[in-house]
N, C-alpha and C positions, 0 to 999 in steps of 0.2 A: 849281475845275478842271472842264473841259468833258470830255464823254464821250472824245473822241477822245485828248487830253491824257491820262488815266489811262490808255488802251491804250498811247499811245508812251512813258510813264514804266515800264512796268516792267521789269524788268530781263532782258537779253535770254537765253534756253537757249542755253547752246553745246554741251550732246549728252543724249541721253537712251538709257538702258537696255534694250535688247528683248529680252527671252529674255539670251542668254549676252554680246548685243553692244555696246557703246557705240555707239551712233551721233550722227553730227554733220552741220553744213553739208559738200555735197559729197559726200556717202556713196550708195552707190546702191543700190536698194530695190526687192523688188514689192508691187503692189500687189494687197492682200487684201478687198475694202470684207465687212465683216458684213455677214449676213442682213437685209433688210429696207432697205440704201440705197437712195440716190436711182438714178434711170436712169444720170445721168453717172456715176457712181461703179462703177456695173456696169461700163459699155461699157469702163472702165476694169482691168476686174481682168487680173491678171494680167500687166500692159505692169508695164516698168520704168521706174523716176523716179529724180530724184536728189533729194537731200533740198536747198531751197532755202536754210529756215528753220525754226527748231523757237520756237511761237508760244504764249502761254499767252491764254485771254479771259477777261473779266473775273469769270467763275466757277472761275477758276484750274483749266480743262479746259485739258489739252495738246493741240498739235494739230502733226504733221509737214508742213508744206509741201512739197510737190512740183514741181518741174516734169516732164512726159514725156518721155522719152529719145529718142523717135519723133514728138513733135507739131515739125511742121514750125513754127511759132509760138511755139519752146521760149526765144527770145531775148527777147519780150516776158515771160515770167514771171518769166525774172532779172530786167528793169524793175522787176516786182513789178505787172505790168499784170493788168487783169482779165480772167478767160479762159482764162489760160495757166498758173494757178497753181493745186494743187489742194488739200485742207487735210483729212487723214485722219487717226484717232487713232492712236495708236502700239501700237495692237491689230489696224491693218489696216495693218500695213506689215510685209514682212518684210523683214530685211537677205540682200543678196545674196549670196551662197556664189561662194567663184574656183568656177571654172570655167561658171560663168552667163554667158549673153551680158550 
């Protein structure tokens, strides 16, 4: 089996734990990136996302997928296009409380 083959075989998250929340595909989120991200990940904190996909790699590290709520480009990340999709741990996402825009 090729590299890529064992990323599409495993088996997919349908929600994961944060603090008190269940979260899942479709949940909306901000974004918190730690100390020490990348530039993108900065320019990023704070916006809200919704959560695309919830993805494991092949170090069985989780990672929440986003798209931006505000990236005018937000219809190519549902694609699952590059660019428009962002990939944060579930330490840098918060779930979003009613009354948040």
């Amino acid at each position: 089996m090729d590299s890529w083959e064992a990323l599409e075989n495993k088996p997919e998250i349908q929600s994961i734990r944060i603090g008190q929340t269940d979260l899942k595909p479709g949940d909306r989120v901000v974004l918190r990136p730690l100390k020490g991200s990348d530039v993108m990940d900065i320019a990023l904190a704070g916006k809200t996302a919704t959560i695309e996909s919830i993805m494991q790699d092949y170090e069985d590290r989780v990672y929440v997928v986003v798209t931006v709520d505000d990236d005018p480009g937000k219809e190519f990340g549902l694609e699952r296009k590059p660019g428009h999709r962002f990939f944060f741990s579930p330490f840098e996402v918060e779930p979003l409380t009613e009354g948040q825009p």
